[in-house]
Backbone as XML, in Angstrom:
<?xml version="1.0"?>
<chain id="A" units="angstrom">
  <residue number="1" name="UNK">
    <atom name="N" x="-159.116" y="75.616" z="90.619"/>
    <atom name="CA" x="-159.712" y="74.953" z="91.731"/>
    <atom name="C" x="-158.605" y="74.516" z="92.682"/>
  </residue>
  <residue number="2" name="UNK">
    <atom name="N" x="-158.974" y="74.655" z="94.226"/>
    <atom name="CA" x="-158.025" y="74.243" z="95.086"/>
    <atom name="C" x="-158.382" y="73.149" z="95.722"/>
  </residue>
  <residue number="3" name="UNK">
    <atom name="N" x="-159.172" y="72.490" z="95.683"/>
    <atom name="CA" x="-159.903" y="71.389" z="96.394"/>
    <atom name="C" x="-160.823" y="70.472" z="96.268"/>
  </residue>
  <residue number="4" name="UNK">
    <atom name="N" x="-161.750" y="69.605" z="96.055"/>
    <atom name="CA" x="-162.438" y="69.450" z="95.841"/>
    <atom name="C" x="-163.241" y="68.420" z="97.189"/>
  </residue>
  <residue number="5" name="UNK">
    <atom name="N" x="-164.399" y="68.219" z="97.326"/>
    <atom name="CA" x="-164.925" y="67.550" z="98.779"/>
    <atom name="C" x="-165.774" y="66.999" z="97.780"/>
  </residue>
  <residue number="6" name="UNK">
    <atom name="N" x="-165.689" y="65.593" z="98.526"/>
    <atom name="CA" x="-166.940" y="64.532" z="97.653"/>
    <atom name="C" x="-168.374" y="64.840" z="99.131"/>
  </residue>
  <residue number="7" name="UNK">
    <atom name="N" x="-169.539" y="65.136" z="98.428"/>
    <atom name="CA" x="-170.308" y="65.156" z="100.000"/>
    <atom name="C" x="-171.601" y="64.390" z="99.771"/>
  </residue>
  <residue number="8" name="UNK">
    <atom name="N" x="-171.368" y="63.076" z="99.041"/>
    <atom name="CA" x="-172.400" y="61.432" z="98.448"/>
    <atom name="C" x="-171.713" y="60.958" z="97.541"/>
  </residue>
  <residue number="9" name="UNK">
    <atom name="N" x="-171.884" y="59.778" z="98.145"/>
    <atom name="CA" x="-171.488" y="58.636" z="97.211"/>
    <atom name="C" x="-172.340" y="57.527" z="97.283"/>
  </residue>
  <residue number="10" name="UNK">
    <atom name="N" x="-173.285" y="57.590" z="96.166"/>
    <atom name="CA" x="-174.097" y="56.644" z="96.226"/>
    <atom name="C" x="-175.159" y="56.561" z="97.244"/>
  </residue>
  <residue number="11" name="UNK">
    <atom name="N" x="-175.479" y="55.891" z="98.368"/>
    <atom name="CA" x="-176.383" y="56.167" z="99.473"/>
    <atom name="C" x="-175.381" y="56.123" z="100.568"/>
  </residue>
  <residue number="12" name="UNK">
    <atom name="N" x="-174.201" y="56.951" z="100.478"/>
    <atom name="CA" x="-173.185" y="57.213" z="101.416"/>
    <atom name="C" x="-173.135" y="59.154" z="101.563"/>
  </residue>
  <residue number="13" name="UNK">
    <atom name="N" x="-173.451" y="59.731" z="102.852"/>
    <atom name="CA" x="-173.275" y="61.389" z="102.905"/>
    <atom name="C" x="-172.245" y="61.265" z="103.654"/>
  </residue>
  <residue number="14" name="UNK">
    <atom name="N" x="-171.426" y="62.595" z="103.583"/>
    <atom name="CA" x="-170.376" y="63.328" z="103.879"/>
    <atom name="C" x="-171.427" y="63.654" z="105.789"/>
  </residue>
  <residue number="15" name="UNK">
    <atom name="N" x="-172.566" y="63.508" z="105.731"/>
    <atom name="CA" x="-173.320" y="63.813" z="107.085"/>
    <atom name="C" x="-173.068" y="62.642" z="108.209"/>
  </residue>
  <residue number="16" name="UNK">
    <atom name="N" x="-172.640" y="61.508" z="107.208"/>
    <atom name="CA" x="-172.697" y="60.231" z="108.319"/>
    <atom name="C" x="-171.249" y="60.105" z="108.437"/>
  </residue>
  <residue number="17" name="UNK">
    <atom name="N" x="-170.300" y="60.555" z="107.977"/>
    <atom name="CA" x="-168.562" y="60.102" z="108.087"/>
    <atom name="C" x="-168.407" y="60.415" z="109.455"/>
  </residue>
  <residue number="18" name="UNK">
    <atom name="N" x="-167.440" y="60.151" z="109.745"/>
    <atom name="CA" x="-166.458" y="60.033" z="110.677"/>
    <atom name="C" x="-165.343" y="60.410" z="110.901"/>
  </residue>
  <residue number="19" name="UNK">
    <atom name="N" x="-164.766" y="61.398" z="111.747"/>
    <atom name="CA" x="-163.131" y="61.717" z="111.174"/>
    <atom name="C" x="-162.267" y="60.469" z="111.615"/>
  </residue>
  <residue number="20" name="UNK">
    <atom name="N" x="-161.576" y="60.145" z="110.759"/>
    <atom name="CA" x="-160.463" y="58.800" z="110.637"/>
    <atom name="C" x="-159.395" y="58.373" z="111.601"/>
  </residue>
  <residue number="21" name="UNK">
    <atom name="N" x="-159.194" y="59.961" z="113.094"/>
    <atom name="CA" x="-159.003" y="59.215" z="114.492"/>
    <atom name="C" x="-159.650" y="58.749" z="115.198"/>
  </residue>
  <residue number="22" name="UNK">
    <atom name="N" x="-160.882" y="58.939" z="115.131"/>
    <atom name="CA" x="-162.341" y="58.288" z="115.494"/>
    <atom name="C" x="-162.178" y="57.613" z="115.209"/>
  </residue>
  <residue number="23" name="UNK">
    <atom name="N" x="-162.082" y="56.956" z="114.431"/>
    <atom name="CA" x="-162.484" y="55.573" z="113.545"/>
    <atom name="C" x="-161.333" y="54.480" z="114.133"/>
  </residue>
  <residue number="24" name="UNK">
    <atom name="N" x="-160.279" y="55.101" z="113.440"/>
    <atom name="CA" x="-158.849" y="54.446" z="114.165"/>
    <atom name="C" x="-159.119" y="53.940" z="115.823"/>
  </residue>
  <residue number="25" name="UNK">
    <atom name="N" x="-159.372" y="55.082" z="116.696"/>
    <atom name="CA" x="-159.594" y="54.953" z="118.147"/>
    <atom name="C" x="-160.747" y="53.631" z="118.316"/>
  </residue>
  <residue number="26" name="UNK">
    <atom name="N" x="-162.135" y="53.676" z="117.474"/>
    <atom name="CA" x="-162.969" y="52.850" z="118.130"/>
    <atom name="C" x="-162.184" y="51.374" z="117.609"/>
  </residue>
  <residue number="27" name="UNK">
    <atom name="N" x="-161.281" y="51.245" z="116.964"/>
    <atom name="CA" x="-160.930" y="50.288" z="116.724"/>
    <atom name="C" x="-159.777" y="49.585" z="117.214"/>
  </residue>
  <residue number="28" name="UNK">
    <atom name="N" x="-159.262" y="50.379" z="117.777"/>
    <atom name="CA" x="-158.189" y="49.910" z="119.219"/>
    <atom name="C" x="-158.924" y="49.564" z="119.960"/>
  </residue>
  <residue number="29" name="UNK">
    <atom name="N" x="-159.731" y="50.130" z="120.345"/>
    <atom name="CA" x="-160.436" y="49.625" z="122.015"/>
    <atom name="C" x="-161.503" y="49.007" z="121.384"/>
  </residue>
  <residue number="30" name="UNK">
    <atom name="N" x="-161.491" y="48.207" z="120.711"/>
    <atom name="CA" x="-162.593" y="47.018" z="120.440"/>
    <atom name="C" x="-163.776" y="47.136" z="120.282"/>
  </residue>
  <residue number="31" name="UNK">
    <atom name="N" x="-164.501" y="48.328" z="120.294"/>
    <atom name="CA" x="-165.459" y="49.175" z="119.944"/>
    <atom name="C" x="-166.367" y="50.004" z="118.466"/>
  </residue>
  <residue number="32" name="UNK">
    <atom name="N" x="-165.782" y="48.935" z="117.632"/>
    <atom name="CA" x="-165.901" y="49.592" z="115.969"/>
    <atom name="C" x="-167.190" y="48.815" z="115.757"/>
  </residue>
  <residue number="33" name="UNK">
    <atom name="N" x="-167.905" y="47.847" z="116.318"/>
    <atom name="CA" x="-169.234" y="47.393" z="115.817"/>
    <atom name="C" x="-170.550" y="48.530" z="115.772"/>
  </residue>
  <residue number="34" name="UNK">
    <atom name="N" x="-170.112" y="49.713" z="116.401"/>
    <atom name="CA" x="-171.353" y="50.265" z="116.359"/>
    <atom name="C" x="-171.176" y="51.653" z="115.312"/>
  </residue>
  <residue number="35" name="UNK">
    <atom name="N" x="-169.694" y="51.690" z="114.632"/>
    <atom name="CA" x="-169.437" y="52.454" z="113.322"/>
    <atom name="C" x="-169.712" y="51.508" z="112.051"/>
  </residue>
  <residue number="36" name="UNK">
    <atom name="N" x="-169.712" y="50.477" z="112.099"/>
    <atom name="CA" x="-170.155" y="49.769" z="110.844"/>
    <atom name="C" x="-171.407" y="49.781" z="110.478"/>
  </residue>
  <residue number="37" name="UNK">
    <atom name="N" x="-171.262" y="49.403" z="108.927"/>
    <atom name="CA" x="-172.597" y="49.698" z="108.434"/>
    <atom name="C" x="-173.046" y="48.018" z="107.382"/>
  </residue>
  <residue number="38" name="UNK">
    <atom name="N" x="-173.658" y="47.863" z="107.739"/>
    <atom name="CA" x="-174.125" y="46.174" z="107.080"/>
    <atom name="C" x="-173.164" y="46.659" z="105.122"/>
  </residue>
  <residue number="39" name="UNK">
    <atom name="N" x="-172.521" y="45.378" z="104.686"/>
    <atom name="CA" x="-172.069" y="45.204" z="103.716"/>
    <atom name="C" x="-172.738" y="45.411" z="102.383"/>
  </residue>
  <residue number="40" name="UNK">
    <atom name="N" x="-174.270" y="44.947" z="102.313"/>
    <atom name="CA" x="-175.390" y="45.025" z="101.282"/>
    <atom name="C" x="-175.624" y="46.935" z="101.149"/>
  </residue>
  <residue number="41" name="UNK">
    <atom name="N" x="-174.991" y="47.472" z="102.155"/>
    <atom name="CA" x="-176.054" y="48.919" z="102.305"/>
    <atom name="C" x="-174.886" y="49.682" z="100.808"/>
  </residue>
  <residue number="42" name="UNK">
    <atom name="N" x="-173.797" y="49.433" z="100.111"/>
    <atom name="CA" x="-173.570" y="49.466" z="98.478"/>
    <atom name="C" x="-173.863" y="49.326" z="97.738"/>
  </residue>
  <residue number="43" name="UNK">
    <atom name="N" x="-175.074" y="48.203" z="97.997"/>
    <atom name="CA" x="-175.707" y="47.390" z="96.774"/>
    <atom name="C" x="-176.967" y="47.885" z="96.612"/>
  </residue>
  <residue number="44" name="UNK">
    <atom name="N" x="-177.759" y="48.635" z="97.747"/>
    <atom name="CA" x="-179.206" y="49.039" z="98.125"/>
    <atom name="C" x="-179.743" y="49.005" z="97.203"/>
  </residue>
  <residue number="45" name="UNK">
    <atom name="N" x="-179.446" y="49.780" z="96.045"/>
    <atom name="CA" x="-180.031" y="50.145" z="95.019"/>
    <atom name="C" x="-180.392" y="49.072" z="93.953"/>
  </residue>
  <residue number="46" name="UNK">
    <atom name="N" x="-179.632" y="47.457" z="94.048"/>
    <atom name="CA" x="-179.930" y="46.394" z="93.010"/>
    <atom name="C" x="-181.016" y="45.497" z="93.761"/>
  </residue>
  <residue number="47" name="UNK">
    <atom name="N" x="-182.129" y="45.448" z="92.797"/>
    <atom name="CA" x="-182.984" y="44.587" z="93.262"/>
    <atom name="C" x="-182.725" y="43.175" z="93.888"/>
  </residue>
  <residue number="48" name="UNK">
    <atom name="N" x="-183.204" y="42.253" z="94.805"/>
    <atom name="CA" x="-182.889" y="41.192" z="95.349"/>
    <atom name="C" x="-183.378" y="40.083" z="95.108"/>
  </residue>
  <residue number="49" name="UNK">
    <atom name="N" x="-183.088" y="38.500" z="95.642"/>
    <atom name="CA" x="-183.720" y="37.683" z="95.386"/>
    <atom name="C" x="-183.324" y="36.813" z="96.677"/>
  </residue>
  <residue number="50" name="UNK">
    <atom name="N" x="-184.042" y="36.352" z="97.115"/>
    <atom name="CA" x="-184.062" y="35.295" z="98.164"/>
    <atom name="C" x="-183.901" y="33.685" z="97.810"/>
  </residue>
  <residue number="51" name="UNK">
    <atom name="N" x="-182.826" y="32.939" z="98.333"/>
    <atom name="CA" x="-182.270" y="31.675" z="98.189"/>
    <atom name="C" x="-182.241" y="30.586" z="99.304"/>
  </residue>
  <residue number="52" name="UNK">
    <atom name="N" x="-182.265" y="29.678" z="98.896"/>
    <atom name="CA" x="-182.600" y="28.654" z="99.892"/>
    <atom name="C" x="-180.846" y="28.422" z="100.548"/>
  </residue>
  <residue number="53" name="UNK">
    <atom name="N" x="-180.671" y="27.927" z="101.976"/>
    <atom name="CA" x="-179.107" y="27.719" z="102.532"/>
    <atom name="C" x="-178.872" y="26.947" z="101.451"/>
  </residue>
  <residue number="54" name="UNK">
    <atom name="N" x="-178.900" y="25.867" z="100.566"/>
    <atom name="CA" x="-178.244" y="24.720" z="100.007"/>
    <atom name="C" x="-177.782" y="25.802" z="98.406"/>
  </residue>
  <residue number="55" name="UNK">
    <atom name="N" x="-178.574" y="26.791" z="98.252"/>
    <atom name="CA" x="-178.158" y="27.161" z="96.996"/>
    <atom name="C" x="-176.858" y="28.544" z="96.962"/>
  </residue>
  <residue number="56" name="UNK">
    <atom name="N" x="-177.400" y="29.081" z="98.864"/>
    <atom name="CA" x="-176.477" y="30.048" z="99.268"/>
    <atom name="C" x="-175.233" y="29.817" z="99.224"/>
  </residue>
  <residue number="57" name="UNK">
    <atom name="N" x="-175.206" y="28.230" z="99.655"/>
    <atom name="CA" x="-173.885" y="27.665" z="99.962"/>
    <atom name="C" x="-172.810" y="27.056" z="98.296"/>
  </residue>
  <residue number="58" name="UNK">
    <atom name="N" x="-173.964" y="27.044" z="97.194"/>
    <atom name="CA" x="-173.359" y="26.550" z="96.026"/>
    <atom name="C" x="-173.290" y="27.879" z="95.397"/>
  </residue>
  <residue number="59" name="UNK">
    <atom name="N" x="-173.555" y="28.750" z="95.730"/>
    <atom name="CA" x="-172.771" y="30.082" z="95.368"/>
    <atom name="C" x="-172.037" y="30.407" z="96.217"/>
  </residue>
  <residue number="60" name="UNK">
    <atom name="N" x="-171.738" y="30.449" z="97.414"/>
    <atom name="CA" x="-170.138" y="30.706" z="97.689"/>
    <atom name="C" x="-169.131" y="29.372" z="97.031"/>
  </residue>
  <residue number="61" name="UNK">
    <atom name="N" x="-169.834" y="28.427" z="96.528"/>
    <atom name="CA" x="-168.856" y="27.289" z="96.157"/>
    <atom name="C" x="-168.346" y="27.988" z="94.393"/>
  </residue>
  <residue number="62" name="UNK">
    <atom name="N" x="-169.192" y="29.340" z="94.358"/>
    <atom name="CA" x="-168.935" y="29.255" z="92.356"/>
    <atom name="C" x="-169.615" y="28.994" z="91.598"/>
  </residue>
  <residue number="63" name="UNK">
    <atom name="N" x="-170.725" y="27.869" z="92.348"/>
    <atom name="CA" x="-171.679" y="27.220" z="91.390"/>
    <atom name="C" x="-172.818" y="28.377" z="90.722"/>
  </residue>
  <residue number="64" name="UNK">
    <atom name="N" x="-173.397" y="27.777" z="89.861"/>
    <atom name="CA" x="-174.379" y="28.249" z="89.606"/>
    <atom name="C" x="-175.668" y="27.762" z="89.903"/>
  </residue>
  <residue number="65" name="UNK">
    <atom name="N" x="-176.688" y="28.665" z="90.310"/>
    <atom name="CA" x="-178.005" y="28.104" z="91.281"/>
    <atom name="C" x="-179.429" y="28.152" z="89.984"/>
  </residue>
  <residue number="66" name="UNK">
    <atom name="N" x="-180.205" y="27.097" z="89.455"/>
    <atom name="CA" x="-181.187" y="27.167" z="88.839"/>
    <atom name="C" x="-182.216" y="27.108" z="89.739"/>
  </residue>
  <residue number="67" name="UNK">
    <atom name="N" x="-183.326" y="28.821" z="89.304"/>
    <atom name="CA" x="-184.692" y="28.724" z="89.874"/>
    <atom name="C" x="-185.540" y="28.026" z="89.590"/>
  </residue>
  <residue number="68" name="UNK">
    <atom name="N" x="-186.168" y="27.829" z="90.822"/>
    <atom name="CA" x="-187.567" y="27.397" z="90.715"/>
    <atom name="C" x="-188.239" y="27.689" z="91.609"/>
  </residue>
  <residue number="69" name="UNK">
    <atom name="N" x="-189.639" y="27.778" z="91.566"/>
    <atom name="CA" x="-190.681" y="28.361" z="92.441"/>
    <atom name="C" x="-190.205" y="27.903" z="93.449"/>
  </residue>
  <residue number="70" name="UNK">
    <atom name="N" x="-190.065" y="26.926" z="94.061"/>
    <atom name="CA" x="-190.117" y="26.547" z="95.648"/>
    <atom name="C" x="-188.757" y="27.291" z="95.978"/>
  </residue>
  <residue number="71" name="UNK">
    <atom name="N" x="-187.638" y="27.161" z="95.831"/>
    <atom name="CA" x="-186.314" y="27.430" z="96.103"/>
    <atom name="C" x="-186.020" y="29.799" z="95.935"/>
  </residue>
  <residue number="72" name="UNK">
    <atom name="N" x="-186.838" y="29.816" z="94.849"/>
    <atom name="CA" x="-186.173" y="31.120" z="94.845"/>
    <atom name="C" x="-187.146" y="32.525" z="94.976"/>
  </residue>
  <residue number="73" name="UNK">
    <atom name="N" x="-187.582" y="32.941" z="95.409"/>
    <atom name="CA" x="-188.736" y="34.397" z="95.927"/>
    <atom name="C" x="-187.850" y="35.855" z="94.915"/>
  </residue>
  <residue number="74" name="UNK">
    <atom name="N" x="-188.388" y="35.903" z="93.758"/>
    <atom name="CA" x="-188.104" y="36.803" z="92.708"/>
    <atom name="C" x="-188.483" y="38.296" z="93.546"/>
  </residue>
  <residue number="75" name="UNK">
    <atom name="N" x="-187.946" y="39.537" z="93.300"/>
    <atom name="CA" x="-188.625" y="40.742" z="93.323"/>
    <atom name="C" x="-189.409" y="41.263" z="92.261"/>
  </residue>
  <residue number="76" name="UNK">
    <atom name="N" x="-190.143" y="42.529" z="92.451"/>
    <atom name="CA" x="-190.479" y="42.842" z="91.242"/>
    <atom name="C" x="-189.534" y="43.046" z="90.062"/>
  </residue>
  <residue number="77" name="UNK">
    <atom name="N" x="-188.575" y="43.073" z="90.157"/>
    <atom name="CA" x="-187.865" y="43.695" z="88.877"/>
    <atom name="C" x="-186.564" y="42.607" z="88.894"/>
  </residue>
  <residue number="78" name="UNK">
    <atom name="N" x="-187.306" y="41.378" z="89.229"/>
    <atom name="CA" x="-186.315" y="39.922" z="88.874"/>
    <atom name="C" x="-185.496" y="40.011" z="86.974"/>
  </residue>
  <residue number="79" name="UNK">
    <atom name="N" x="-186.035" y="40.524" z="86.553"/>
    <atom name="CA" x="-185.280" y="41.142" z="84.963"/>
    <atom name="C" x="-183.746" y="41.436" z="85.121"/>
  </residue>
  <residue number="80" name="UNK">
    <atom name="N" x="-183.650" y="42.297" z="86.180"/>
    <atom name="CA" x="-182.168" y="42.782" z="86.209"/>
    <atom name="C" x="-181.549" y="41.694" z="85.723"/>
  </residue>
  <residue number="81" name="UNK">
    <atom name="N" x="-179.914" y="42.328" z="85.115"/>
    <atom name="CA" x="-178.817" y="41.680" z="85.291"/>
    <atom name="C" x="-178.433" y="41.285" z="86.529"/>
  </residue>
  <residue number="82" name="UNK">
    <atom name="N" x="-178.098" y="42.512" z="87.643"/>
    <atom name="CA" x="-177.487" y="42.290" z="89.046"/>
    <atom name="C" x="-178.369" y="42.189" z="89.775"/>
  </residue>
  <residue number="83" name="UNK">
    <atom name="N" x="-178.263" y="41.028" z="91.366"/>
    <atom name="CA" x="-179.582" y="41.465" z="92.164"/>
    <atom name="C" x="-178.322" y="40.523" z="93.190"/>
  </residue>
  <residue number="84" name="UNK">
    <atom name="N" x="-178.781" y="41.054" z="94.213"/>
    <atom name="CA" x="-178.149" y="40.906" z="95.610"/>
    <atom name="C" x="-179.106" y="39.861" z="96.376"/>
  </residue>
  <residue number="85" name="UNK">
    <atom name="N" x="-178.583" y="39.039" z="96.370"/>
    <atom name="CA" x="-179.259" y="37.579" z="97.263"/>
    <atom name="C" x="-178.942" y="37.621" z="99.017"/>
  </residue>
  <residue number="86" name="UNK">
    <atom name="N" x="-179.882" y="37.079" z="99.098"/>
    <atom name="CA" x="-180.044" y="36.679" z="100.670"/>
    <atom name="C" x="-180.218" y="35.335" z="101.049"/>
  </residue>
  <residue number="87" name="UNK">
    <atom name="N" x="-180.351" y="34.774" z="102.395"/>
    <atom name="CA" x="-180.110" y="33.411" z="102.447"/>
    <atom name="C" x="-181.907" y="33.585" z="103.499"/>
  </residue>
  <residue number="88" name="UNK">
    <atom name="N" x="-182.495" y="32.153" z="103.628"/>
    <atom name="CA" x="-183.401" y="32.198" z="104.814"/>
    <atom name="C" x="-183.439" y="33.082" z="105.660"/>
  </residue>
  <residue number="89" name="UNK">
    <atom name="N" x="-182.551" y="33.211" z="106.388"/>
    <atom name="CA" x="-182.596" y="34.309" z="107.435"/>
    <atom name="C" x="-182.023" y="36.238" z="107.186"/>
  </residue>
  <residue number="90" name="UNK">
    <atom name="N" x="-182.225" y="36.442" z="106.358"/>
    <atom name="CA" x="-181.587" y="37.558" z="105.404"/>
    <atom name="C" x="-180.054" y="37.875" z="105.548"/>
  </residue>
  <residue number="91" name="UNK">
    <atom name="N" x="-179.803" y="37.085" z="105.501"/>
    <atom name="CA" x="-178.081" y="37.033" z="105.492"/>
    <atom name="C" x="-177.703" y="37.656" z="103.617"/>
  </residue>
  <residue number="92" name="UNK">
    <atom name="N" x="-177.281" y="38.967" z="103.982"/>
    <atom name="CA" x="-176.157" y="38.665" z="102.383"/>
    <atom name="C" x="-175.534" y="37.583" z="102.256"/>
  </residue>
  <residue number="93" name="UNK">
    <atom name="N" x="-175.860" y="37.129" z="101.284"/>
    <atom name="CA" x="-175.043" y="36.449" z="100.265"/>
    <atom name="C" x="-174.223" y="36.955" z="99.099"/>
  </residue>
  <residue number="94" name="UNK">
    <atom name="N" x="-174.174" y="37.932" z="98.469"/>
    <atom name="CA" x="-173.721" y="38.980" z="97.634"/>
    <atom name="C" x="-174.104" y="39.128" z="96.743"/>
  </residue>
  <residue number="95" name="UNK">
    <atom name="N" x="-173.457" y="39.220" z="95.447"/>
    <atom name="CA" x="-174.202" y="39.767" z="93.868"/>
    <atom name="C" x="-174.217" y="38.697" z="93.153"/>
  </residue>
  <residue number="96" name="UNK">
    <atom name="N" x="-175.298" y="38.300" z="92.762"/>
    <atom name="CA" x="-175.447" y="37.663" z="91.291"/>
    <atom name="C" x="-175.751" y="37.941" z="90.002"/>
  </residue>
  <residue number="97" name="UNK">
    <atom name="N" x="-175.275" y="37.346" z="89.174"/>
    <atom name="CA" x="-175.994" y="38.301" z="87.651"/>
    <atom name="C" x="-177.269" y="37.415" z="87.100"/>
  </residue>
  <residue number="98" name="UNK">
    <atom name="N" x="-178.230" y="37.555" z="86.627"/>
    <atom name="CA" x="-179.279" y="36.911" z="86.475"/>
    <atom name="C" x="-178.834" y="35.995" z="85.216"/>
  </residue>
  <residue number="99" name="UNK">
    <atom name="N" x="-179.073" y="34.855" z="84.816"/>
    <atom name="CA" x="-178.603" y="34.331" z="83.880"/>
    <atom name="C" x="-180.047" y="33.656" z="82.946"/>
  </residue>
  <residue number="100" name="UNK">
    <atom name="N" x="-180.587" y="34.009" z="82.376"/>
    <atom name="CA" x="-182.538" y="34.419" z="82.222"/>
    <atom name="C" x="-181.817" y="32.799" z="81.238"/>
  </residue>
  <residue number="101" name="UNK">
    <atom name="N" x="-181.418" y="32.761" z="79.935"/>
    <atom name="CA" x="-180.573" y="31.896" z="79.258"/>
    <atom name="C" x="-180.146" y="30.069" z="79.400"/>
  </residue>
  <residue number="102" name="UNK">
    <atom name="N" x="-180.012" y="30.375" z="80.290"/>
    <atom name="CA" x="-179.678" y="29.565" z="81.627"/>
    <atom name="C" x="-180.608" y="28.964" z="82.652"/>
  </residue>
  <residue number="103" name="UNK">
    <atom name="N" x="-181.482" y="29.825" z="82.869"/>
    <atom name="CA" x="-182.272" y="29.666" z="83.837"/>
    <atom name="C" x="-182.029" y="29.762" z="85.661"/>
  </residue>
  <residue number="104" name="UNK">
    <atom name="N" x="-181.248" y="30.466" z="85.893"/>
    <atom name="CA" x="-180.515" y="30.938" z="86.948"/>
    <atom name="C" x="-179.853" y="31.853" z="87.362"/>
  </residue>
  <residue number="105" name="UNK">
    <atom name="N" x="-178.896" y="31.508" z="88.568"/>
    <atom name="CA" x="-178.197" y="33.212" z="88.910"/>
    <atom name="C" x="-176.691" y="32.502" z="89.109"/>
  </residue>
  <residue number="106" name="UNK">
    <atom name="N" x="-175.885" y="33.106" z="88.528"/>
    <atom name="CA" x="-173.998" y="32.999" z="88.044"/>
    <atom name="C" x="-173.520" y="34.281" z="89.926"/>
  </residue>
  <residue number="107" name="UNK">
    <atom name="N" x="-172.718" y="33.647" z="90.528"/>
    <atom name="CA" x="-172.017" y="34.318" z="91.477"/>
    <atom name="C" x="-171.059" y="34.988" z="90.950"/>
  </residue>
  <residue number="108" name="UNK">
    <atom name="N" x="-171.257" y="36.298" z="91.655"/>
    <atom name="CA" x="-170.807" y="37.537" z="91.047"/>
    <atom name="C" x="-169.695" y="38.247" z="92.138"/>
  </residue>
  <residue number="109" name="UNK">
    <atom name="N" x="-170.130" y="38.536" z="93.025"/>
    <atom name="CA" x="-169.717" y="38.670" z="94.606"/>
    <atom name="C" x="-170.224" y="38.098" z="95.414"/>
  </residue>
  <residue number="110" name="UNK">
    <atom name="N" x="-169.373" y="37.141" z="96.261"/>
    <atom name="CA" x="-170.260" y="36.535" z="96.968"/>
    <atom name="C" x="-169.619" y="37.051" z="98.732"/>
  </residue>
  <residue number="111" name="UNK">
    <atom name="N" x="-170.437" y="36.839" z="99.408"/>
    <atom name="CA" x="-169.157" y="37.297" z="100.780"/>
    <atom name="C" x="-169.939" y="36.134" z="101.981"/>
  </residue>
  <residue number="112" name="UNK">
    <atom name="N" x="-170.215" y="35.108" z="101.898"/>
    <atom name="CA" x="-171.111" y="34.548" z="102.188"/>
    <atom name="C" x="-170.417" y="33.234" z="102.922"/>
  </residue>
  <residue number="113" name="UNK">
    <atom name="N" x="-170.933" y="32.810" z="104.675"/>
    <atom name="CA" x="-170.646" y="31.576" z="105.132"/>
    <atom name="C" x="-171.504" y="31.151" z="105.783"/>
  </residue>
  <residue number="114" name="UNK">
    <atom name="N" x="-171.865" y="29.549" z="105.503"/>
    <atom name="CA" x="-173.023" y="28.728" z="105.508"/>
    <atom name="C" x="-172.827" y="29.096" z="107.416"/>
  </residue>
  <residue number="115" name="UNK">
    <atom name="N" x="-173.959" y="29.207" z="107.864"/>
    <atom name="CA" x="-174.762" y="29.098" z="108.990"/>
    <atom name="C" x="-173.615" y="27.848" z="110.081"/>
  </residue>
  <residue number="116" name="UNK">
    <atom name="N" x="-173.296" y="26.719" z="109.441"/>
    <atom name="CA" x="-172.517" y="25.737" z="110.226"/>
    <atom name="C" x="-171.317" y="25.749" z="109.721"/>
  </residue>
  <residue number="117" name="UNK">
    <atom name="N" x="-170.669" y="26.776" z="109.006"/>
    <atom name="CA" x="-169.056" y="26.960" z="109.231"/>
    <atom name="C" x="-169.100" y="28.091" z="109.459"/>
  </residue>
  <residue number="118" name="UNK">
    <atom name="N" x="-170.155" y="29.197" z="110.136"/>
    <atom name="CA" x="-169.223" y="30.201" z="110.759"/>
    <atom name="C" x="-169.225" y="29.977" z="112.388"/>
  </residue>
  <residue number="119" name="UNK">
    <atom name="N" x="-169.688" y="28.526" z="112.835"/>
    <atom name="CA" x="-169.841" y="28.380" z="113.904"/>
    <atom name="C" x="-168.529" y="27.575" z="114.418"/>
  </residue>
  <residue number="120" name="UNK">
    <atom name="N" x="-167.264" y="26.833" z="114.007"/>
    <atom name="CA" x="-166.540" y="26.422" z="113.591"/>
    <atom name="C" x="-165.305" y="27.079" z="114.074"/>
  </residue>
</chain>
């Protein structure tokens, strides 16, 4: 073999790339917001769960967040280990692992800033 071409990765095609002076170029001239692709679109595939700001914010702190009906909107397949959280306004928040044991979700990846410090 002389080569090999990756052409998917995951819910990523070799149809949507970009050649890498492109890329380079839109990013000199200040122009790279419309080559990006939202951060969650890696995760697509792990089911989600929706979190209240006060619990979004104690998982970017590390903490760990215990559900309860009012605070947390399960998916169907709330079972998983991994599920990718969102905040009120569907903001990623990143990965959590379900902690069933516990009664909550343990921060896993988080990439996440509260609503009044990214204004700051």
């Amino acid at each position: 073999m002389n080569g090999l071409v990756r052409t998917k990765s995951g819910p990523f095609n070799i149809e949507d790339a970009i050649p890498l002076d492109e890329a380079e170029e839109k990013f000199r001239m200040k122009e790279f917001q419309d080559i990006l692709i939202p951060l969650d679109t890696a995760v697509s595939h792990l089911p989600f769960v929706n979190v209240t700001y006060e619990q979004a914010k104690d998982l970017s702190h590390g903490k760990l967040i215990y559900s309860n009906e009012n605070s947390i909107v399960y998916t169907d397949q709330n079972h998983s280990e991994r599920l990718r959280a969102y905040d009120p306004n569907g903001q990623f928040v990143g990965i959590v692992q379900n902690q069933q044991d516990l009664g909550g979700f343990k921060p896993e990846k988080i990439f996440y800033s509260s609503p009044q410090t990214r204004n700051l």
